[in-house]
C-alpha positions as CSV (number, residue, x, y, z in Angstrom):
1,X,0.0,0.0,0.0
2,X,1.2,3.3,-0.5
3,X,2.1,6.3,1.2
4,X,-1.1,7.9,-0.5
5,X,-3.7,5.6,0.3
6,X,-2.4,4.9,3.5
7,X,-3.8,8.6,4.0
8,X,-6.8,8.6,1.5
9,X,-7.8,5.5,4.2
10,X,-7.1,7.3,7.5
11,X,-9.1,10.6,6.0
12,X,-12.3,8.1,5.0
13,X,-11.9,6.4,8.6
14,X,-11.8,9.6,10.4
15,X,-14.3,11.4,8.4
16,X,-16.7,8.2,8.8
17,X,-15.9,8.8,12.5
18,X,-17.4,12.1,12.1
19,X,-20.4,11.3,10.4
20,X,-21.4,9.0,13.1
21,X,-20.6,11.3,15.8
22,X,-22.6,14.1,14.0
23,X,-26.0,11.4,13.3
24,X,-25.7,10.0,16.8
25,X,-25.4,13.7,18.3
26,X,-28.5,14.7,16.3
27,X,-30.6,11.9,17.4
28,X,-29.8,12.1,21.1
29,X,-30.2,16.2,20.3
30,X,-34.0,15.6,19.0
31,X,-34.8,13.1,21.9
32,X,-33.6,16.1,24.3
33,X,-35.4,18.9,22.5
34,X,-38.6,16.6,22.6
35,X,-38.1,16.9,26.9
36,X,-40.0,19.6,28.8
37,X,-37.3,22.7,29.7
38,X,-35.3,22.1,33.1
39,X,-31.6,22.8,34.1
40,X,-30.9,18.6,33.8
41,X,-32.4,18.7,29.9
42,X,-29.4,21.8,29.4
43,X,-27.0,19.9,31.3
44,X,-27.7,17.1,28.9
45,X,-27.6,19.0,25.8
46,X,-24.1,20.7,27.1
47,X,-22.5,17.5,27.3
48,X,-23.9,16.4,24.0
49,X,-22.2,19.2,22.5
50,X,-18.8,18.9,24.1
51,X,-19.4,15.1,22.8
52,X,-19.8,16.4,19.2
53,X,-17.2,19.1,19.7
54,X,-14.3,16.6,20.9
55,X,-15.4,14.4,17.6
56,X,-14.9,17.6,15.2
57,X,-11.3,17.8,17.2
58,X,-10.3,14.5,16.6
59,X,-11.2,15.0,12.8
60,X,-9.1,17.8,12.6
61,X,-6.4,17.0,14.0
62,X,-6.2,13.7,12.9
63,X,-7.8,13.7,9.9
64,X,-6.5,16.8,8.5
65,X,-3.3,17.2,11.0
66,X,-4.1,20.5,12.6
67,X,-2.4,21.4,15.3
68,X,-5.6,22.5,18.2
């Protein structure tokens, strides 16, 4: 294998990483929304997006070799 699609296979693995991160944070997100409004629903939402936000890091640094 080359030194090429050693990397065009890391980018598709971390960008399918990505994708599911994003689907799985917008499902959890619509069960949450569906919820009546208390602090615990925010608290949950806040750590849903520090979940997706930690994915999108890992893509771009990883992925795309960023430095963060």
């Amino acid at each position: 294998m080359t030194s090429e699609q050693r990397t065009s296979r890391e980018l598709r693995k971390h960008l399918r990483d990505l994708v599911t991160s994003t689907t799985s944070f917008l499902k959890h997100l619509d069960i949450e929304m569906r919820q009546p409004s208390t602090p615990e629903r925010g608290s949950h939402i806040a750590k849903l997006s520090n979940f997706l936000e930690m994915a999108k890091d890992r893509a771009r640094h990883f992925g795309l070799g960023e430095k963060l």
